[in-house]
N, C-alpha and C positions, 0 to 999 in steps of 0.2 A: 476104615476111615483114617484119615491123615491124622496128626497131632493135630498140627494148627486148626485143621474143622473142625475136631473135635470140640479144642478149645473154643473157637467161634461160635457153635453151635451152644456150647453150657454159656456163653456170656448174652448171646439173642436171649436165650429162655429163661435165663436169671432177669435179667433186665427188662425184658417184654414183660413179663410177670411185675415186676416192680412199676413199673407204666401204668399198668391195667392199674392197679392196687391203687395208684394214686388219682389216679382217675374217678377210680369206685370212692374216693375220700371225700373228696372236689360233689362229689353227685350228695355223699350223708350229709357234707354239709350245709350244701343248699336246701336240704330238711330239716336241718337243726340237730340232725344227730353228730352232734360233737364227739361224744365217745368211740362211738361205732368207727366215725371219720376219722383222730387218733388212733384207732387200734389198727386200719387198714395202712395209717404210713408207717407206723412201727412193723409192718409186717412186709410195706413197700423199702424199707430202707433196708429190711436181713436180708432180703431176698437181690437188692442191689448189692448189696456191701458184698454177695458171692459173685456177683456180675466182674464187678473192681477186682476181686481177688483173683478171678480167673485173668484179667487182662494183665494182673500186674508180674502172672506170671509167665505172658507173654514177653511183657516188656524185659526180664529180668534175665530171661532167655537168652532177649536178642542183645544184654547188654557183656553178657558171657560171649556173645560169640556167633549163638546157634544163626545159622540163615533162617530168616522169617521173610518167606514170600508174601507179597501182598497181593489177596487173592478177592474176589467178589464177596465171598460171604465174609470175609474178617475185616469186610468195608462196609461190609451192613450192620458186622456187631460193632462196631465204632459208631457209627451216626446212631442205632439202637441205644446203646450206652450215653452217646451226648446228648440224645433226646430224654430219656429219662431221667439223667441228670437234671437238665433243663425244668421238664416239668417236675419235678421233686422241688423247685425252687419255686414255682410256681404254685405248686399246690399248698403251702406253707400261705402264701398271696392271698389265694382262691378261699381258703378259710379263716382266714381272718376277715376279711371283707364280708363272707356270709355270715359270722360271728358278730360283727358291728350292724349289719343288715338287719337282723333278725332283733338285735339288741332299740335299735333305732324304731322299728314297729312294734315292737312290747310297750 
């Protein structure tokens, strides 16, 4: 396997994973598990933060010099990566809303 797919491949799987994670947060806390819902973003942001790490040494690469092709998969771990970014923003949204929801029917 090439570098760059390599690369590509650990920044999908970091960040997919970090997705999922927030996802599963978004669902605890439409139950009211707050804690449970905290522990999975703390778990979606490490698992992100090696997403970034790996892109950034993509970028770092290509600022030395190295040729970085842009290929299909290292354009799916971009949009991967903006999307979980994304809803990392969102999920942050998504529990606080269910947090005042829950708070508003007590």
């Amino acid at each position: 396997m090439k570098h760059i797919e390599l690369i590509s491949m650990k920044i999908i799987s970091s960040v997919g994973t970090a997705r999922s994670m927030y996802v599963d947060a978004i669902h605890f806390a439409s139950k009211g598990e707050f804690v449970k819902a905290n522990d999975y973003i703390k778990k979606g942001d490490e698992m992100f933060q090696q997403g970034q790490q790996s892109h950034a040494k993509l970028l770092q690469e290509e600022a030395a010099g190295v040729d970085m092709p842009m290929t299909l998969l290292l354009a799916h771990a971009e949009d991967q990566l903006m999307s979980a970014e994304t809803l990392r923003i969102l999920c942050d949204q998504f529990v606080d809303i269910h947090r005042t929801l829950l708070q508003l029917k007590g």
